[in-house]
LODREN-670965 format. One line per field, with one value per residue (C-alpha): residue number from 1; residue in one letter; z, y, x. Coordinates in steps of 0.05 Angstrom, whole numbers. Layout:
<vexkes>
i [NUM:...]
aa [A:...]
Z [Z:...]
Y [Y:...]
X [X:...]
</vexkes>
This chain:
<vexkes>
i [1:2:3:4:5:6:7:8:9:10:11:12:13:14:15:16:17:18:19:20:21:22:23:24:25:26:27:28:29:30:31:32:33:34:35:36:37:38:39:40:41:42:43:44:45:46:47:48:49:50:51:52:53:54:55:56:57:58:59:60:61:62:63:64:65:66:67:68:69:70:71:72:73:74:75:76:77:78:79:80:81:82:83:84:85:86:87:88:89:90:91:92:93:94:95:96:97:98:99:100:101:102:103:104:105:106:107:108:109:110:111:112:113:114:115:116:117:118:119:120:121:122:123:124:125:126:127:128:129:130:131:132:133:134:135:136:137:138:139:140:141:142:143:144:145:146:147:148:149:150:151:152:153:154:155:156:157:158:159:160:161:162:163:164:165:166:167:168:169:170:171:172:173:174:175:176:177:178:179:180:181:182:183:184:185:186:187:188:189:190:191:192:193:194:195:196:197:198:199:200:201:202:203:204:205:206:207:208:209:210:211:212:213:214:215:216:217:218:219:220:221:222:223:224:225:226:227:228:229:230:231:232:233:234:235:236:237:238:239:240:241:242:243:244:245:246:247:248:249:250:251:252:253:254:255:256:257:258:259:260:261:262:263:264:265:266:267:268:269:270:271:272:273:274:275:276:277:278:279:280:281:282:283:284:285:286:287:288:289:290:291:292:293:294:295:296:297:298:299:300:301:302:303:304:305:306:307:308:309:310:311:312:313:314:315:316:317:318:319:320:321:322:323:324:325:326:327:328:329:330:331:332:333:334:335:336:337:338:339:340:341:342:343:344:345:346:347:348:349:350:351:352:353:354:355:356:357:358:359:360:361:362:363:364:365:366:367:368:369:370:371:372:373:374:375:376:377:378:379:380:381:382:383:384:385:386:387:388:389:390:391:392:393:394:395:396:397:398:399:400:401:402:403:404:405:406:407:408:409:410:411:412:413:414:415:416:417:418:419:420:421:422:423:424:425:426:427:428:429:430:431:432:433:434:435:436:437:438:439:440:441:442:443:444:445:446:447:448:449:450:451:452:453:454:455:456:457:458:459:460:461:462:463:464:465:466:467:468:469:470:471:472:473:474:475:476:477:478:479:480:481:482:483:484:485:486:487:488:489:490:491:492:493:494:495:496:497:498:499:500:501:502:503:504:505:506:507:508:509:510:511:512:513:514:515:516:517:518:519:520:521:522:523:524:525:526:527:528:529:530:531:532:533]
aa [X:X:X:X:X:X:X:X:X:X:X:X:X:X:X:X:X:X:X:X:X:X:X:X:X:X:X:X:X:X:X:X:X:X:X:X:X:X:X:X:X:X:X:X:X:X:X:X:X:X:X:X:X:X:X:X:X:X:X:X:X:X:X:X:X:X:X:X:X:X:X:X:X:X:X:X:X:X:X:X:X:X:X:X:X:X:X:X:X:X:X:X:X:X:X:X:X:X:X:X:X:X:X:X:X:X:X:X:X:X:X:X:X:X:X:X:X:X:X:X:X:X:X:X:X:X:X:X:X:X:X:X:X:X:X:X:X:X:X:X:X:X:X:X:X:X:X:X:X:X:X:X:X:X:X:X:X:X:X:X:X:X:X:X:X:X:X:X:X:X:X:X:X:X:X:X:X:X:X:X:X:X:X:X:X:X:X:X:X:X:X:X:X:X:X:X:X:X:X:X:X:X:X:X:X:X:X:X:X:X:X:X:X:X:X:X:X:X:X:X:X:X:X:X:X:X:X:X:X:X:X:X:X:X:X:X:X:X:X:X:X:X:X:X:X:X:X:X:X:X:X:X:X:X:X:X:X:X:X:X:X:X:X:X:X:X:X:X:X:X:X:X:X:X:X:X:X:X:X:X:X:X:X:X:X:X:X:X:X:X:X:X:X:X:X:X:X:X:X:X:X:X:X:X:X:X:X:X:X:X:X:X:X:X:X:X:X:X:X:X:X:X:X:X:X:X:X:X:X:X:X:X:X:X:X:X:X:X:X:X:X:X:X:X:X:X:X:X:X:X:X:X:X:X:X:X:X:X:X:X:X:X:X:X:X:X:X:X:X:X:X:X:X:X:X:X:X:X:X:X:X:X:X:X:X:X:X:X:X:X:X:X:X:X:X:X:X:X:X:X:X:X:X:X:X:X:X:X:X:X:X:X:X:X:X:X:X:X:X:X:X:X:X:X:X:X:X:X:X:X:X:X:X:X:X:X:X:X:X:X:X:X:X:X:X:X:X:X:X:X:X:X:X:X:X:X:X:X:X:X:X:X:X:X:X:X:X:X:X:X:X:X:X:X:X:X:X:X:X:X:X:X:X:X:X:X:X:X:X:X:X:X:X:X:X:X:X:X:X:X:X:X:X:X:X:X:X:X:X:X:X:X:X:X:X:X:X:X:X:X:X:X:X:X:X:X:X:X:X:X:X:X:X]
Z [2380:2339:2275:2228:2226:2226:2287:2284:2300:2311:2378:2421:2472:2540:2574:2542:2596:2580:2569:2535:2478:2483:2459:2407:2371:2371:2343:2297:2268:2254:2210:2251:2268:2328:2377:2438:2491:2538:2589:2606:2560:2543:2542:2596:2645:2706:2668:2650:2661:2681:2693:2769:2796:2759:2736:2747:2687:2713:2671:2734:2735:2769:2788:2771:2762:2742:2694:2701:2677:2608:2565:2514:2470:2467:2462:2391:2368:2371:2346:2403:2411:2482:2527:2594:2635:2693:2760:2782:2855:2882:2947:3001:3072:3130:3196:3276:3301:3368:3363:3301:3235:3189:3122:3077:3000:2958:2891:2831:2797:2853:2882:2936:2956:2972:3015:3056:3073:3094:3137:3158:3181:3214:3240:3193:3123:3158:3116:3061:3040:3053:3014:2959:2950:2967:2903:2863:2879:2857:2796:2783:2789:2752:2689:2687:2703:2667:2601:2614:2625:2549:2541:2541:2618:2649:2700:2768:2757:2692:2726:2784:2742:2696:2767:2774:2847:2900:2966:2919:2901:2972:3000:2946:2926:2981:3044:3077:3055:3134:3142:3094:3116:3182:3163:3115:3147:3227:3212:3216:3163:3124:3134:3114:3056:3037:3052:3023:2952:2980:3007:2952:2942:2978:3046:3078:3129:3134:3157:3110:3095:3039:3004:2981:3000:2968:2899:2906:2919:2860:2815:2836:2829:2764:2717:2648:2677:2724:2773:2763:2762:2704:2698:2634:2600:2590:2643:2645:2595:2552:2554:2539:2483:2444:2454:2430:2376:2349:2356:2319:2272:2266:2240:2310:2326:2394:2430:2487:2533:2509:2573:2571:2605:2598:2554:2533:2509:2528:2507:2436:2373:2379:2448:2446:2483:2504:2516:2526:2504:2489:2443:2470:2480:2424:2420:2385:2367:2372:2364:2425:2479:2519:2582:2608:2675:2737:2749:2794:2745:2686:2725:2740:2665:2651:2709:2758:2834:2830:2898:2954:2935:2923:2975:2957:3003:2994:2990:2933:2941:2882:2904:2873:2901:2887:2921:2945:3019:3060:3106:3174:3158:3145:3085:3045:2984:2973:2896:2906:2960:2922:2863:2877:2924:2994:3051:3105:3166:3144:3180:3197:3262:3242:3177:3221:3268:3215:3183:3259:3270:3199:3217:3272:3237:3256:3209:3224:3273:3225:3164:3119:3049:2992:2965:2883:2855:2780:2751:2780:2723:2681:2682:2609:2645:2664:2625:2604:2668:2714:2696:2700:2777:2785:2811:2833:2831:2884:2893:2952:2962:3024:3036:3098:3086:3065:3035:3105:3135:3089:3109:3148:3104:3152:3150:3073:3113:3177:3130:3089:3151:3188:3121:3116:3194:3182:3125:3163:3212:3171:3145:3166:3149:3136:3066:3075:3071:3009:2966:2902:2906:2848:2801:2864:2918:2943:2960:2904:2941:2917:2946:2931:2972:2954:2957:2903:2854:2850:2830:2784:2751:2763:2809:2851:2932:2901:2885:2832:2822:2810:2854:2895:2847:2827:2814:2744:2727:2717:2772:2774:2755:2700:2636:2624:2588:2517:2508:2547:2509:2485:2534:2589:2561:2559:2632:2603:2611:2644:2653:2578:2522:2483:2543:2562:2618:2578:2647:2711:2745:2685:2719:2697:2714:2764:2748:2682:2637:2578:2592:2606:2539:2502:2529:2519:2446:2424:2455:2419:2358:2360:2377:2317:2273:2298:2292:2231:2250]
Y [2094:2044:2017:1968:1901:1819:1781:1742:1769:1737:1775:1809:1850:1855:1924:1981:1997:2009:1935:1919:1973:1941:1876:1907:1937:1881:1842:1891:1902:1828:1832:1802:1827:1849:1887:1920:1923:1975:1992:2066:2120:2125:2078:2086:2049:2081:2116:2170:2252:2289:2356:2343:2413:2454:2517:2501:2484:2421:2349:2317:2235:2216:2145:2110:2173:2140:2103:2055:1988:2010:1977:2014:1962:1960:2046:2027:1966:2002:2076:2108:2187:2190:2222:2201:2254:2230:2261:2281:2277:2204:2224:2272:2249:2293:2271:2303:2300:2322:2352:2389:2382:2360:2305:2258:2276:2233:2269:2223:2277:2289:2237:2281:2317:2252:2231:2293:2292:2221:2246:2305:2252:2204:2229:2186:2154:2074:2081:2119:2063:2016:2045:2046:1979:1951:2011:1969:1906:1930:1953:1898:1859:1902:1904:1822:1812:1865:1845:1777:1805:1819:1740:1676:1656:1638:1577:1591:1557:1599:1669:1639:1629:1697:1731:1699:1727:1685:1732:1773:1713:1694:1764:1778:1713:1667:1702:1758:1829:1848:1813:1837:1907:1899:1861:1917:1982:2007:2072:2069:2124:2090:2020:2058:2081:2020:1984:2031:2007:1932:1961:1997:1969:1911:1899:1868:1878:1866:1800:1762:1690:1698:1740:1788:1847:1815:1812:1885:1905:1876:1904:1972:1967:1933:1980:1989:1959:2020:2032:2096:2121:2174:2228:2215:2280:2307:2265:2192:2202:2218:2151:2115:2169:2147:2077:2085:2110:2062:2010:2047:2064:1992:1971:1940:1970:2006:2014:2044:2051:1964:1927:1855:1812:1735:1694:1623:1575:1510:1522:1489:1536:1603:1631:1668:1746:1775:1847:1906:1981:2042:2004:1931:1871:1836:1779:1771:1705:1702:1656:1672:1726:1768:1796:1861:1851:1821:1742:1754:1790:1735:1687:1721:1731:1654:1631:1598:1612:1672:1645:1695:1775:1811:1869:1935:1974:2055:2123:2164:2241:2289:2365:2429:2483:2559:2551:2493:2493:2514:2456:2457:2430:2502:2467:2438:2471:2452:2450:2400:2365:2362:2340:2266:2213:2256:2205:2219:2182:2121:2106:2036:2017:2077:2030:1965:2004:2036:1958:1927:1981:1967:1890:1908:1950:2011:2070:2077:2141:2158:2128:2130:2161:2187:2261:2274:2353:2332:2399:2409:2356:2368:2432:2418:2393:2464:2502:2580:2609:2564:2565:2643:2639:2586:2530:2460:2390:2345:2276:2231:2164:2125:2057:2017:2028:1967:1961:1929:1995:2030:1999:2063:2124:2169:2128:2162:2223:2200:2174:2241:2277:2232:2231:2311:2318:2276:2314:2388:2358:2363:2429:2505:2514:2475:2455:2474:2542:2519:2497:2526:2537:2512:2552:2533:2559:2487:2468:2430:2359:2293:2226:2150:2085:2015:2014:2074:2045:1979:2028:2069:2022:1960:1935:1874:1900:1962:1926:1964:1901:1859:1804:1797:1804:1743:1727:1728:1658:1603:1552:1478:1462:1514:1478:1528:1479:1474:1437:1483:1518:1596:1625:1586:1602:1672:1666:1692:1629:1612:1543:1562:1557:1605:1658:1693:1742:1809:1852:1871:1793:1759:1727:1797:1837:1911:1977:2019:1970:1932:1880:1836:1869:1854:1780:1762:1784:1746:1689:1693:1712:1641:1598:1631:1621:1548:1530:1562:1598]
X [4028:3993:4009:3957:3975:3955:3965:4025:4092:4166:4170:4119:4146:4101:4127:4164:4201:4273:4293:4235:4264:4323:4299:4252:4308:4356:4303:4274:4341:4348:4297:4244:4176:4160:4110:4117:4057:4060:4001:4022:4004:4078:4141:4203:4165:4221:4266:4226:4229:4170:4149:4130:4107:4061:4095:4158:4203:4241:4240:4260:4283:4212:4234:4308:4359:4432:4463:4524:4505:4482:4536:4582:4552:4488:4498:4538:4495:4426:4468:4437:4442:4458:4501:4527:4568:4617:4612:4672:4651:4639:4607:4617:4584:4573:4598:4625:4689:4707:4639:4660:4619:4654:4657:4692:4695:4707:4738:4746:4791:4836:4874:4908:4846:4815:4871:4872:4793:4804:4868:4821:4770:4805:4869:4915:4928:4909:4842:4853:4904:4851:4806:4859:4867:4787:4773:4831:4801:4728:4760:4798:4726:4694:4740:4738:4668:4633:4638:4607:4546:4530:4559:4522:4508:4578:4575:4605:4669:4680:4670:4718:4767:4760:4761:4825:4827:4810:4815:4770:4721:4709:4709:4649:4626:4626:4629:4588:4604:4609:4668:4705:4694:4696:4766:4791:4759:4762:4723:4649:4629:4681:4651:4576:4605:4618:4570:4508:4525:4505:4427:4406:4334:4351:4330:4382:4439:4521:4519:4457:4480:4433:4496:4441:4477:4534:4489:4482:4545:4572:4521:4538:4612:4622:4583:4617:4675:4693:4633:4623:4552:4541:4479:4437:4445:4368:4350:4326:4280:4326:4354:4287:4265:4337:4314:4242:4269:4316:4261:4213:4269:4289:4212:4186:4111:4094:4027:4019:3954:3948:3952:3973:3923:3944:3991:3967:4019:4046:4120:4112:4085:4058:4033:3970:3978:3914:3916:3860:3860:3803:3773:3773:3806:3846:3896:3953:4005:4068:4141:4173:4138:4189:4171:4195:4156:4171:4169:4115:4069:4097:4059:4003:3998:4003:3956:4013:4035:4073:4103:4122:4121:4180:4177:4217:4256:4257:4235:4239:4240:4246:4252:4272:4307:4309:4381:4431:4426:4490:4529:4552:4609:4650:4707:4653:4621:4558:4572:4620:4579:4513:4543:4568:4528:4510:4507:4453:4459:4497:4547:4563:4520:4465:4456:4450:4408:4356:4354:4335:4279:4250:4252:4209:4149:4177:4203:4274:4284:4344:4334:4385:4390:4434:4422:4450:4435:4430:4431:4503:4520:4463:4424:4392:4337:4324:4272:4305:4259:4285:4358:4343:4316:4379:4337:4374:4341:4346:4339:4336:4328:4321:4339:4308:4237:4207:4134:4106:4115:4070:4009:3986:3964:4008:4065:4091:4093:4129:4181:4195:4189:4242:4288:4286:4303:4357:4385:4371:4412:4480:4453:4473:4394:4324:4322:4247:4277:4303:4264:4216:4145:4097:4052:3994:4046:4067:4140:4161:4173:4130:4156:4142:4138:4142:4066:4059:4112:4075:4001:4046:4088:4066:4122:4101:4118:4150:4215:4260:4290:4243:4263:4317:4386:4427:4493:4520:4524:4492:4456:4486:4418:4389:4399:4450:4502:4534:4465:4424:4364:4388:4345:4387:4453:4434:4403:4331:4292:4233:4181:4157:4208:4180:4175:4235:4241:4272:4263:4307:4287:4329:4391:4431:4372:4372:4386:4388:4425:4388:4427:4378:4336:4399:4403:4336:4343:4396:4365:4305:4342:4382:4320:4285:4344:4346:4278:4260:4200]
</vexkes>
């Protein structure tokens, strides 16, 4: 997509990846001119669907698969056609008893079949009470926190006292997330449960005094104010086509295949963005530059130490099935199971156990992973052949597999092949048994490692974050202050004043949200409006 034009813009946009859109279109509907620089052939960056298997008619989510952080808002501002559907299932993990399979399900619609699988599980109602009130607390967080997020940059002592819960604010904010599961929960698959939503991308353990798990956690529980993790309707890309679109719609200009190469500025004027394409190498000027890129690759871009790399943590594994696989567990239907968050081999100690093995070099010997069928929810990303042979999508993705383990060519395979024996394990059958054949008669499974994601997307060590999360407000040191710059306030700012980061390493950055797109908009939009230019 390219569209004629001088070289001088309000806004140019360096990624159009989902935030990146985000920010375009914001801008673009304030009247300002912008352009968005994307070096893949199209925009989405990792939300996007692909056709994976040759032959076989199934848009699958290649990359980032669920949605929970997108706001309400930014859906209404930007008029996007999009639909999120609600899994009724929350999870269902496979477990033994008395050397009995069996599992916990988790059943967002049914309050009494919850209980009894927890009763089923562990012999009594002790931790299904406790789970009652952590999930109240969470939500409780959620409903108070979430909306600051779309807000100029609250200090620490603001969102304290919006929490307005302090067993809650120390449990989450202060004190390591082990403790207060190990405090509120005596089951371990009930304490893994918990604790996966604080290690997703992040390597890290119970007990970090860093509080990144902590980070995590909260990201995945406060999404749109209730937590819950909905399934983009016509998969991921789905989500960036509607955005694409209300940029384009709004006026902003997209071209993809241009590849940033450098930005030149000193913080004061115009910066100068260099970029290259098929036909050469061209630079552009621009009022404020937003990045939707990591802080790693910003300062590559603008010739500083990019300091240490992020390193990601997982294993991504996309799969169709001619058929859902049965359980071992005899209750469960694998409708129901397949349809929420499937738990591999996270329990409590396996977790801590998988994270210690990694630590030393080695791939875990039971590395831990959550399963999600999207076509339960969703099966418009089925082509009319495919719904017709009844195919299923899979996804995994595996958490404990950091980027130094990838160094060996072999070691992508050791890692699917430990993740799948792990899953056949809770299964009445191989899922090799299970799963399609392509148009060249391969089983349709592709997986990706730290190592690939940074070749395929550009993500420094892999990490789908971009750097290691934050918490939502502001540093006693960041400017951020009734006389703070905008991009402070908003928590978008970087060394350059007219560079703000518009990608998942803003301070409200990770996951599939536009926040930070939003954010780094109406940042720019204010300095513009101050400034005049």
């Amino acid at each position: 997509m390219t569209t004629n034009a001088s070289s001088r813009y309000d806004a140019v946009i360096v990624g159009g990846g989902h935030n990146g859109l985000v920010a375009a279109a914001y801008l673009a509907r304030a009247g300002r001119r912008v352009l968005v620089l994307e070096r893949l052939a199209r925009t989405g960056g990792a939300a996007v669907s692909a056709l994976a298997f040759p032959g076989v008619e199934a848009r699958l989510s290649r990359y980032s698969y669920l949605v929970s952080l997108l706001p309400r808002k930014v859906v209404r501002d930007l008029g996007l056609r999009l639909e999120l559907r609600r899994r009724r299932i929350s999870s269902y993990t496979p477990a033994v008893r008395d050397g009995k399979p069996t599992g916990l399900l988790v059943d967002a619609g049914d309050t009494a079949r919850t209980r009894e699988s927890f009763r089923a599980l562990t012999g009594a109602d002790r931790e299904w009470r406790a789970w009652q009130e952590f999930q109240a607390t969470t939500g409780r967080l959620a409903e108070r926190v979430f909306p600051t997020l779309t807000e100029p940059l609250p200090s620490r002592a603001e969102l304290r006292r919006r929490v307005d819960d302090e067993a809650a604010w120390a449990a989450l904010f202060e004190r390591p997330l082990g403790e207060t599961i190990e405090r509120t929960f005596a089951d371990d698959l009930v304490r893994g449960v918990v604790l996966t939503d604080a290690l997703i991308g992040t390597f890290t353990h119970a007990h970090d005094p860093g509080l990144r798990q902590n980070r995590c956690f909260l990201y995945h529980v406060i999404g749109n104010g209730t937590g819950d993790w909905d399934v983009p309707v016509g998969g991921m890309g789905a989500v960036t086509d509607a955005l694409a679109g209300a940029a384009l719609a709004a006026g902003a200009e997209i071209r993809t295949g241009h590849e940033v190469t450098a930005i030149a500025t000193d913080g004061r004027g115009d910066a100068e963005v260099s970029y290259r394409h098929a036909d050469g190498e061209a630079t552009v000027a621009a009022r404020r530059v937003l990045v939707n890129a990591a802080p790693a690759t910003l300062a590559r871009l603008l010739g500083t130490d990019p300091g240490p790399a992020p390193e990601g943590a997982q294993l991504k594994v996309n799969m169709v099935l001619r058929r859902l696989p049965r359980l071992r567990d005899p209750v469960a239907d694998p409708r129901d199971a397949f349809a929420g968050t499937f738990h591999i081999a996270e329990g409590y100690r396996q977790l801590e156990t998988a994270y210690a093995e990694a630590r030393a070099g080695r791939i875990p010997s039971a590395p831990p992973s959550e399963i999600y069928c999207h076509t339960l929810t969703d099966p418009s990303i089925l082509g009319p052949e495919a719904v017709r042979q009844g195919l299923q999508t899979l996804t995994l993705f595996g958490l404990h597999l950091p980027a130094r383990l990838f160094g060996d060519p072999a070691a992508k395979e050791r890692a699917l092949a430990a993740s799948l024996a792990q899953l056949d394990a809770v299964l009445a059958e191989p899922i090799a048994d299970c799963l399609a054949v392509d148009a060249e008669g391969r089983p349709c499974v592709e997986a990706r490692t730290p190592p690939e994601l940074e070749r395929e997307l550009g993500l420094p060590g892999g990490h789908i974050f971009h750097r290691d999360l934050a918490f939502p407000f502001a540093a006693e040191d960041d400017g951020a202050g009734p006389d703070g710059s905008s991009a402070a306030r908003w928590g978008v700012a970087t060394a350059r004043p007219n560079v703000l980061l518009c990608g998942a390493g803003a301070v409200r950055g990770g996951g599939v949200s536009g926040i930070p797109g939003h954010n780094a908009a109406q940042a720019a939009l204010a300095d513009l409006a101050r400034t005049g230019r």
